[in-house]
PATI-92727 format. One record per residue (C-alpha): residue number from 0; residue in one letter; z, y, x. Coordinates in steps of 0.25 Angstrom, whole numbers, plus 5000, padded with zeros to 4 digits. Layout:
BEGIN
[NUM, A, [Z, Y, X]] ...
//
This chain:
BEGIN
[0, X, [4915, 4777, 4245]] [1, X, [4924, 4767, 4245]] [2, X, [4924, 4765, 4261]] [3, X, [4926, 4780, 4263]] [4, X, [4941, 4781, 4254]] [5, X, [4943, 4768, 4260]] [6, X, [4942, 4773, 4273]] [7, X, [4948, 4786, 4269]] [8, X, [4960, 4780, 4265]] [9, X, [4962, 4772, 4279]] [10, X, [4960, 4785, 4286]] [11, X, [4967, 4794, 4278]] [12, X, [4973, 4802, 4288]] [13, X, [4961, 4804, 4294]] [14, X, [4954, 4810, 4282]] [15, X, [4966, 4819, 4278]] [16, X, [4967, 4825, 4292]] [17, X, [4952, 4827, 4294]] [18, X, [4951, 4834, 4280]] [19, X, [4963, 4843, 4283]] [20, X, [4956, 4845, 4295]] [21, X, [4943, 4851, 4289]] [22, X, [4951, 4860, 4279]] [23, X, [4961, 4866, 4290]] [24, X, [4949, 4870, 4299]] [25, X, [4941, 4880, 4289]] [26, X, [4954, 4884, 4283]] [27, X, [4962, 4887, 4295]] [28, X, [4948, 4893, 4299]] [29, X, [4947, 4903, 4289]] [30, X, [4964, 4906, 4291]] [31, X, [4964, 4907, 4306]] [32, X, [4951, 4918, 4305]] [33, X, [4959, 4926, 4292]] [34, X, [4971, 4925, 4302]] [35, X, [4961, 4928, 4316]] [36, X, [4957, 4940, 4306]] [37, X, [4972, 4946, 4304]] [38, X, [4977, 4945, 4317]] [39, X, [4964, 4951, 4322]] [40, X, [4966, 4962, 4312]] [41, X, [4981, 4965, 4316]] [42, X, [4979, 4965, 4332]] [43, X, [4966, 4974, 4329]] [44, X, [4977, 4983, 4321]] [45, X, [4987, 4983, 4332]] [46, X, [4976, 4987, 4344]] [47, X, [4972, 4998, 4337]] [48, X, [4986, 5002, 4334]] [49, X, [4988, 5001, 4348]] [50, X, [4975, 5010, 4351]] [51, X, [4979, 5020, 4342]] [52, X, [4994, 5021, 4348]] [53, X, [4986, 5021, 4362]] [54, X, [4976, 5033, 4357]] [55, X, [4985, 5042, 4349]] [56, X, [4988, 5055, 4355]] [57, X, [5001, 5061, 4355]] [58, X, [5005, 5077, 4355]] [59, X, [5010, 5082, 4369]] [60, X, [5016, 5095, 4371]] [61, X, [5023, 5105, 4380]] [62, X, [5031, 5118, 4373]] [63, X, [5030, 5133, 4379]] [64, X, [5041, 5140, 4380]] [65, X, [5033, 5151, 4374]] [66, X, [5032, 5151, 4358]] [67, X, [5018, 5160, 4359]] [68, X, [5011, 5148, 4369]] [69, X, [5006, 5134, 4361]] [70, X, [5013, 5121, 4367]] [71, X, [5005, 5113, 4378]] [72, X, [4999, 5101, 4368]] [73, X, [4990, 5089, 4370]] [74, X, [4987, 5079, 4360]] [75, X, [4983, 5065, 4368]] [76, X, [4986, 5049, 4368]] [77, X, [4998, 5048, 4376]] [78, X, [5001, 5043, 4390]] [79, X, [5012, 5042, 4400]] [80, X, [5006, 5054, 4409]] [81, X, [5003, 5064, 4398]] [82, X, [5018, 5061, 4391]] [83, X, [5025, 5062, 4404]] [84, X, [5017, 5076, 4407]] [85, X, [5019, 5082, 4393]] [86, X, [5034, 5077, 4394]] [87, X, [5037, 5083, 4408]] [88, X, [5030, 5096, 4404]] [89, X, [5039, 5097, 4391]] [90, X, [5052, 5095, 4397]] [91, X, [5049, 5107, 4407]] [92, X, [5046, 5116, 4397]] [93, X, [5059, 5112, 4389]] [94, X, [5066, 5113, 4403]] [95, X, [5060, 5126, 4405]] [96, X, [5063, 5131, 4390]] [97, X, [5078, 5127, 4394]] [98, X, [5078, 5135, 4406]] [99, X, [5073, 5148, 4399]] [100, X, [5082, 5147, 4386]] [101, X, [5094, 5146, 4399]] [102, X, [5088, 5158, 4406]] [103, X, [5086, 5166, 4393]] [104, X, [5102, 5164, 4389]] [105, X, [5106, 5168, 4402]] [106, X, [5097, 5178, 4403]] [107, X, [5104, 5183, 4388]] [108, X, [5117, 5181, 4391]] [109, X, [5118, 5187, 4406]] [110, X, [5132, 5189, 4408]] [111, X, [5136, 5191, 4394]] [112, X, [5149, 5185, 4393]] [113, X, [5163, 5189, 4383]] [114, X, [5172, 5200, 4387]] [115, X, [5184, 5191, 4384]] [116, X, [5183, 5177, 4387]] [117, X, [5189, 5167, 4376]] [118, X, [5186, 5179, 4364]] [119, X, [5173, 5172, 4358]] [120, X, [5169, 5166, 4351]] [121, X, [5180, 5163, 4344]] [122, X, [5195, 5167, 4351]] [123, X, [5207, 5163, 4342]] [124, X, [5223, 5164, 4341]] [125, X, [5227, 5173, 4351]] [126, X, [5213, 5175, 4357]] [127, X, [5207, 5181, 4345]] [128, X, [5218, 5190, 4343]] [129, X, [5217, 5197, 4359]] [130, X, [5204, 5195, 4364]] [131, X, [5197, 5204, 4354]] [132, X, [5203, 5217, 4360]] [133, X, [5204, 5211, 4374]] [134, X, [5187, 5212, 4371]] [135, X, [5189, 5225, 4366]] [136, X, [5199, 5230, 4379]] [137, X, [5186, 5226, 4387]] [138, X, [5175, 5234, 4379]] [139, X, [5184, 5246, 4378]] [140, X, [5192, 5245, 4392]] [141, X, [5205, 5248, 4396]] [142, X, [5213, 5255, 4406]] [143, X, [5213, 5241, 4415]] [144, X, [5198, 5239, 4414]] [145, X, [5185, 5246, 4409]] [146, X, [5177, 5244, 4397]] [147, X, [5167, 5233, 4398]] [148, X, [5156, 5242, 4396]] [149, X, [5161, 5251, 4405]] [150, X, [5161, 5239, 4415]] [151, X, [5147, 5238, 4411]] [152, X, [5143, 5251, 4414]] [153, X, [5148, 5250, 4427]] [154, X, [5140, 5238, 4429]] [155, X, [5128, 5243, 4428]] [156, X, [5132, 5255, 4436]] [157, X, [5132, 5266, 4423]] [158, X, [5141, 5277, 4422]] [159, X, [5140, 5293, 4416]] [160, X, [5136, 5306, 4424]] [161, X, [5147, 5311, 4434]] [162, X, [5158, 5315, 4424]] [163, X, [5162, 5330, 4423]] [164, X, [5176, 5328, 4428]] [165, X, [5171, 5323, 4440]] [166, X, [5160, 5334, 4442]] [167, X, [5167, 5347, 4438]] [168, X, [5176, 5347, 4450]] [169, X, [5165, 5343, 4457]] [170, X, [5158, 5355, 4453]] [171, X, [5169, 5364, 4452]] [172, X, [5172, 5360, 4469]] [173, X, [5157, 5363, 4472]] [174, X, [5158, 5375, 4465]] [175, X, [5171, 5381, 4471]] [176, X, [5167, 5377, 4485]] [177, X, [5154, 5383, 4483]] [178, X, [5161, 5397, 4479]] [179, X, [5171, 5396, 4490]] [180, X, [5160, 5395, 4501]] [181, X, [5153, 5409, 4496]] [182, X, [5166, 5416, 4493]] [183, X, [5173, 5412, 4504]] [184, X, [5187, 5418, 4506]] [185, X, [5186, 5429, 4494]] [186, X, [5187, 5419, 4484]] [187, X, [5188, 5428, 4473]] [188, X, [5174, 5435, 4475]] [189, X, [5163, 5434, 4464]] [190, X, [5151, 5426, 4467]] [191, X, [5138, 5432, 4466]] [192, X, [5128, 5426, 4455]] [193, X, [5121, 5421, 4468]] [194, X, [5133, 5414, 4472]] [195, X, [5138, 5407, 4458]] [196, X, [5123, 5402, 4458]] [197, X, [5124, 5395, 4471]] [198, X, [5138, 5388, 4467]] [199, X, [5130, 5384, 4454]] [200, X, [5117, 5378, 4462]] [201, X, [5128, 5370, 4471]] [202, X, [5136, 5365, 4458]] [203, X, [5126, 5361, 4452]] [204, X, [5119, 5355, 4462]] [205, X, [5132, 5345, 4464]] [206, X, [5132, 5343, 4449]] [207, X, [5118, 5337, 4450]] [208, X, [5123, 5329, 4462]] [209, X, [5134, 5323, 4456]] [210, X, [5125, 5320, 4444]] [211, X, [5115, 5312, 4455]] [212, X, [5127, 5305, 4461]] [213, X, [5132, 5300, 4448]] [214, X, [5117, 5295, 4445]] [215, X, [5116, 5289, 4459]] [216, X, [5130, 5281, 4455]] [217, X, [5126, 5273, 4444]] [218, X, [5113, 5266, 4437]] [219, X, [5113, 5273, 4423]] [220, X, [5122, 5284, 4415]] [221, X, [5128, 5277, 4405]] [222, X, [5143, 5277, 4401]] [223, X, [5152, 5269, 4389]] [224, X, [5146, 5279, 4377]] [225, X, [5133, 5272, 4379]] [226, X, [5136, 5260, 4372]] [227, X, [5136, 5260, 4358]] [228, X, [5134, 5250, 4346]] [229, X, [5128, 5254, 4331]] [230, X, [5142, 5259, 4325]] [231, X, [5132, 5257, 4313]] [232, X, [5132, 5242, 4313]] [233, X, [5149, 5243, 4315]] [234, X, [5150, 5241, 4328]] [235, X, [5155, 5252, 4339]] [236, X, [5159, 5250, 4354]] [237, X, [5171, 5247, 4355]] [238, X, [5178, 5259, 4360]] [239, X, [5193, 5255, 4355]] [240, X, [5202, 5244, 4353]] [241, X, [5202, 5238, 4340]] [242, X, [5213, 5239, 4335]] [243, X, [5211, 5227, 4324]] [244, X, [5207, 5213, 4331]] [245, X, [5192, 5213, 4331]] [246, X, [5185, 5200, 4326]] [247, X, [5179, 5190, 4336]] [248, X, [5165, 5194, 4329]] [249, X, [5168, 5210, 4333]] [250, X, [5171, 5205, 4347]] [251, X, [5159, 5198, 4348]] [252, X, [5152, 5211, 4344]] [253, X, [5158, 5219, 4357]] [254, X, [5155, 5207, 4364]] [255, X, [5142, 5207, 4360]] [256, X, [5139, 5223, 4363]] [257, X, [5144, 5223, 4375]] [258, X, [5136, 5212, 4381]] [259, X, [5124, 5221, 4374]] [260, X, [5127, 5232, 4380]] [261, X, [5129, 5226, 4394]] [262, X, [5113, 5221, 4392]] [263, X, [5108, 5234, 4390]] [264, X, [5114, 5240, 4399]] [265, X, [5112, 5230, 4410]] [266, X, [5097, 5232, 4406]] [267, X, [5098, 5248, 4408]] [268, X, [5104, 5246, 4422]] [269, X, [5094, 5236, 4424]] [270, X, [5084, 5246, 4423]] [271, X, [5090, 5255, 4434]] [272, X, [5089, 5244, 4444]] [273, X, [5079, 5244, 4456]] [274, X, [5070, 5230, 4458]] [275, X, [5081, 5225, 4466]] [276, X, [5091, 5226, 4455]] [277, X, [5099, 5237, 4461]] [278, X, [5103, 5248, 4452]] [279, X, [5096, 5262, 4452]] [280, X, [5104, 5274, 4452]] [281, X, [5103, 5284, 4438]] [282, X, [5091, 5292, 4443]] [283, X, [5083, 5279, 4449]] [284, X, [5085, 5270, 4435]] [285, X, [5077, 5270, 4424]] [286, X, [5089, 5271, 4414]] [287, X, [5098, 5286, 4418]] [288, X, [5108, 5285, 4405]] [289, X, [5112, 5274, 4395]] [290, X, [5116, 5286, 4383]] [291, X, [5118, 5274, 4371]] [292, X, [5116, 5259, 4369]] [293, X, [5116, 5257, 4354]] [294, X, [5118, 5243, 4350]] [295, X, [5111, 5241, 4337]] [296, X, [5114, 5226, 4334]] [297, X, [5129, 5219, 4330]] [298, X, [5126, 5206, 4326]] [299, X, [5137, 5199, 4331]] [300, X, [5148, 5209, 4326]] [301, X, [5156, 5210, 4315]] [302, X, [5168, 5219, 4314]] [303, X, [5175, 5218, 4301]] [304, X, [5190, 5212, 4304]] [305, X, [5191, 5197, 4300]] [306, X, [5198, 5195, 4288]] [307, X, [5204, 5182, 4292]] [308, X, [5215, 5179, 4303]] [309, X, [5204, 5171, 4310]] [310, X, [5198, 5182, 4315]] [311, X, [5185, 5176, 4310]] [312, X, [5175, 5184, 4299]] [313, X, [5168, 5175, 4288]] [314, X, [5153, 5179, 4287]] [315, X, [5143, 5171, 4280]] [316, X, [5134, 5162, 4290]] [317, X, [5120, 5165, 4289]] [318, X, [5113, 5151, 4291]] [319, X, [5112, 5146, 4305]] [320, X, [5100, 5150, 4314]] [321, X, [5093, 5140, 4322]] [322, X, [5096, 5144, 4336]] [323, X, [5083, 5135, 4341]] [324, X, [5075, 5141, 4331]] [325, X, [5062, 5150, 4336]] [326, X, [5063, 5161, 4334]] [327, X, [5051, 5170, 4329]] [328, X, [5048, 5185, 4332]] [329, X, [5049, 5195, 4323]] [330, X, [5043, 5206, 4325]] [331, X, [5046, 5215, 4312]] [332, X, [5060, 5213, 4317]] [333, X, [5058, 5218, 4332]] [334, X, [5048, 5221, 4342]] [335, X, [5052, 5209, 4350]] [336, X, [5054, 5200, 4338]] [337, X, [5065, 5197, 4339]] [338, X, [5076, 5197, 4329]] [339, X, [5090, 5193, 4326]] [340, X, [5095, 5185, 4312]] [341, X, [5099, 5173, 4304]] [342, X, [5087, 5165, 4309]] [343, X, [5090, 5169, 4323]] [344, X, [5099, 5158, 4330]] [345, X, [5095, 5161, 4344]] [346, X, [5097, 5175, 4347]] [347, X, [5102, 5189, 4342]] [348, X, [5095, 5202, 4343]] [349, X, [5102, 5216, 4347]] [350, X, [5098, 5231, 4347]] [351, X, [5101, 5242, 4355]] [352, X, [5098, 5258, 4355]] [353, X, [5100, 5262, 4370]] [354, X, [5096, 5276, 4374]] [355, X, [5094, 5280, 4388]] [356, X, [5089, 5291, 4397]] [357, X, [5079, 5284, 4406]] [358, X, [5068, 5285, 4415]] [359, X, [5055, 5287, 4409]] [360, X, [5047, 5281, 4421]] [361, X, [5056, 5268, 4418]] [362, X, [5057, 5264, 4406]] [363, X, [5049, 5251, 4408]] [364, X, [5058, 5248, 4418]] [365, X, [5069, 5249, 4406]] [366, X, [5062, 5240, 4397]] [367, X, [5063, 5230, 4409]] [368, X, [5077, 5231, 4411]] [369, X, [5079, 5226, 4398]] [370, X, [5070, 5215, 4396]] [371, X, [5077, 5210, 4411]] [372, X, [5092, 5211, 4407]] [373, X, [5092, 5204, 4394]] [374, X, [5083, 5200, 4381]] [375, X, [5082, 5215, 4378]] [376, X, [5071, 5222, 4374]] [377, X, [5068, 5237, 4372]] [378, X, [5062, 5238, 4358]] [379, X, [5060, 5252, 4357]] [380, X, [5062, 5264, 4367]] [381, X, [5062, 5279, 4362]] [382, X, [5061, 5291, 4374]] [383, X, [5064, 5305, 4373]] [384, X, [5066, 5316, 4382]] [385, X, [5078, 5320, 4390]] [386, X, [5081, 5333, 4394]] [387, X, [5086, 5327, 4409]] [388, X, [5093, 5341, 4412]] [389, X, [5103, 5339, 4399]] [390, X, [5105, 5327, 4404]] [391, X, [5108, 5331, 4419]] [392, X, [5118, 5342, 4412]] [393, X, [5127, 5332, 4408]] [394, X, [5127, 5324, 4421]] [395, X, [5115, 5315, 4420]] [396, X, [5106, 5313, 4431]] [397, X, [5094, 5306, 4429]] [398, X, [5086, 5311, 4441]] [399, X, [5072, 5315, 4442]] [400, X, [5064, 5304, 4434]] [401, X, [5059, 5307, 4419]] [402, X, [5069, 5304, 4409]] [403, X, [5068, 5300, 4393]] [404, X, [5080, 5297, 4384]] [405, X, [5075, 5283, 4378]] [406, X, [5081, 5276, 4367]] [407, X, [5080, 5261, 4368]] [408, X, [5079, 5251, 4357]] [409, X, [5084, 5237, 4364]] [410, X, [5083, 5224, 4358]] [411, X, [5092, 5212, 4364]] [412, X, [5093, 5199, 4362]] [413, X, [5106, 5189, 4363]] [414, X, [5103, 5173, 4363]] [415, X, [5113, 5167, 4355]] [416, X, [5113, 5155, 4363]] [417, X, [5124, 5162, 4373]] [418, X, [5131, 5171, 4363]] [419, X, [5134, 5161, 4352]] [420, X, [5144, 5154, 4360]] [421, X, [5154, 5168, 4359]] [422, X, [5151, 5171, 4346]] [423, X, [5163, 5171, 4336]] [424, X, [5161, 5160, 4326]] [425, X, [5160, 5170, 4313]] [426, X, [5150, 5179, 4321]] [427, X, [5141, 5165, 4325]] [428, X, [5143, 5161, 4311]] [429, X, [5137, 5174, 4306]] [430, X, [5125, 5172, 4315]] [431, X, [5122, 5159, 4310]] [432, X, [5125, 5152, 4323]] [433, X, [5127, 5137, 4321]] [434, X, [5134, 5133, 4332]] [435, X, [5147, 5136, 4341]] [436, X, [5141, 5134, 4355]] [437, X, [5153, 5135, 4366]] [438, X, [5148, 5146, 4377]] [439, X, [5145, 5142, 4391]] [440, X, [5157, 5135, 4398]] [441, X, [5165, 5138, 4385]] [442, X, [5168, 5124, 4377]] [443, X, [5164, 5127, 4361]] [444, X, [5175, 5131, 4352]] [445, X, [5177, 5118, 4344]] [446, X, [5178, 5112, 4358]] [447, X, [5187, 5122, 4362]] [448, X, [5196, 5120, 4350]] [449, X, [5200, 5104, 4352]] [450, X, [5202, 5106, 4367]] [451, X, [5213, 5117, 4365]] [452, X, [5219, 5107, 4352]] [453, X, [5218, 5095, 4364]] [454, X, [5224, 5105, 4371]] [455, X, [5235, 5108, 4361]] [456, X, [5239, 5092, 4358]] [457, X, [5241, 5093, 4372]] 
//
């Protein structure tokens, strides 16, 4: 025993270092496999991290522009080719959606522009104080120029029956040349009942032609006593100047009426067109006479005076509408669904009565004239007879088709999205409109105020 510490004790070093060998080995085996274990856990954790993120599927989908149709949807693991397809598709679609919102303003707005530039949507100072009735000199006319709605009928190549002034001594000529060529020299003769007949077949006979050549002047009967709007709802054509200065909310109203007007009447005269587009005479068209065009709808009037020196009228706002917001059909409200109110940010709805005297055989053609011109839509058509004689009595000449008195019931439609930028501030404000969008080409009010103030340091 004695030998061994001995030689223990000279070899020291070596003893110590081979017994820390033989304890490191099993130890750092049994630490090197714990640690073999959580690294071979983790990277096992991170593949199949990686597998998952490689295998899940993602939701692709391209809208319709039509609410009624499903979107075009896959659900699949995601790759460069399917993204890029689904991306392309969805952007034309957005593009095409752009295009048709473009179209369907246009289409809205047509040619509607103010009567009296710098008046809306909100004229100030001397402005607000002269342009009001400078609006109203152009609905009602003067001796310089024509009513705007007479303008209108001249547009669309309307007018009345050959006026009497003009036809009696028409008449009266044919009748006294008539009598001179049977009496001759003894002017003072009696005619025989033979003779009075015969001067009543031939005046007659140029009264129905005169009666055919006015029809064959213009496209439809219709005259200034046509228009009308619901005195019931406090609004009346304007047929004199006011004599207090009207509110920017009243001129807007006009304004409004007038633009109305001018749809349903294009759509009438639309109607008596051939499929070139060439306007018919009275007795081709489907529409003989325009007796009455009755706006039902005032929405954007008010006519009470303002109380204030601005000119402005407080209301309460309602709260503002989503003008992005869908918005859904309601049939209870109208046959078309649609409706105008608080919720209602993107459009507003009109009414109109309109009677007519028209072509029985045509009336389809009416109904397509209307859908064609603007977002109109007749609701509701009621048809009774017309005696065509009475009618031809009092110089109206419809010629040989079958015609029916029909009252129209005529639903319209006006995107705010071009309108807005004209409304007055209290009549946007009373529509629960959010915003003061500057119209086309026209800077926005707030805009326009520090430009005139750079202006004015200047």
């Amino acid at each position: 025993m004695k030998p061994i510490l001995a030689w223990i004790k000279g070899h020291l070093l070596v003893v110590i270092s081979t017994l820390v060998v033989l304890v490191v080995l099993p130890v750092g085996y049994v630490f090197s496999s714990k640690w073999n274990d959580s690294i071979k856990t983790k990277r096992e954790a991170e593949v199949k991290a990686d597998a998952d993120k490689l295998n899940m599927k993602v939701s692709y989908a391209v809208p319709t522009l039509d609410p009624s149709e499903p979107a075009v949807t896959q659900s699949d693991v995601p790759n460069a080719v399917r993204t890029e397809f689904f991306k392309k598709h969805k952007e034309a679609v957005l593009q095409q959606a752009e295009g048709v919102v473009a179209r369907a303003v246009r289409f809205n707005q047509r040619d509607h522009k103010p009567l009296v530039e710098g008046l809306f949507p909100n004229a100030t100072g001397e402005a607000l104080q002269t342009l009001p009735f400078e609006l109203a000199d152009r609905l009602i006319g003067k001796e310089s120029r024509a009513s705007v709605y007479q303008e209108l009928l001249d547009a669309v190549r309307a007018g009345g029956p050959r006026p009497a002034d003009k036809l009696g001594p028409i008449l009266a000529d044919v009748a006294t040349r008539e009598r001179e060529a049977i009496v001759g020299q003894n002017a003072n003769r009696a005619l025989t009942p033979e003779e009075a007949a015969r001067i009543l077949e031939k005046t007659v006979a140029r009264r129905l032609g005169e009666y055919q050549a006015r029809a064959r002047e213009i496209t439809l009967y219709a005259g200034l006593d046509a228009f009308a709007v619901d005195t019931g709802r406090g609004m009346s054509l304007l047929r004199v100047k006011p004599k207090m200065l009207p509110s920017l909310d009243e001129c807007f109203g006009w304004q409004a009426d007038y633009w109305m007007f001018s749809d349903i009447l294009h759509a009438l005269a639309a109607a008596n067109t051939d499929s070139g587009g060439r306007p018919l005479n009275v007795d081709q068209g489907a529409v003989k006479r325009v007796v009455r065009v009755l706006i039902k709808d005032t929405p954007y009037a008010r006519i009470e005076r303002p109380s204030s020196s601005s000119g402005e009228e407080s209301a309460s706002a309602p709260p503002a509408a989503n003008p992005n917001a869908e918005i859904k059909p309601d049939f209870a409200k109208s046959v078309t669904g649609r409706w105008s109110g608080p919720e209602n940010g993107m459009y507003d709805i009109r009414r109109a009565t309109v009677d007519l005297v028209v072509d029985s055989a045509m009336i389809p053609k009416l109904f397509d004239a209307f859908a064609q011109t603007n977002f109109m839509t007749i609701t509701d058509i009621d048809l009774a007879d017309l005696d065509a004689w009475a009618e031809l009595e009092r110089g109206y000449y419809y010629g040989d088709a079958s015609v029916v008195k029909a009252t129209i019931e005529v639903e319209t439609v006006w995107l705010r999205s071009w309108m807005q930028p004209w409304m007055p501030k209290a009549l946007r404000e009373r529509l629960g409109i959010p915003e003061d969008k500057p119209a086309e080409g026209e800077a926005a009010p707030a805009d326009a105020e520090k430009k005139n103030e750079k202006e004015g340091d200047k």
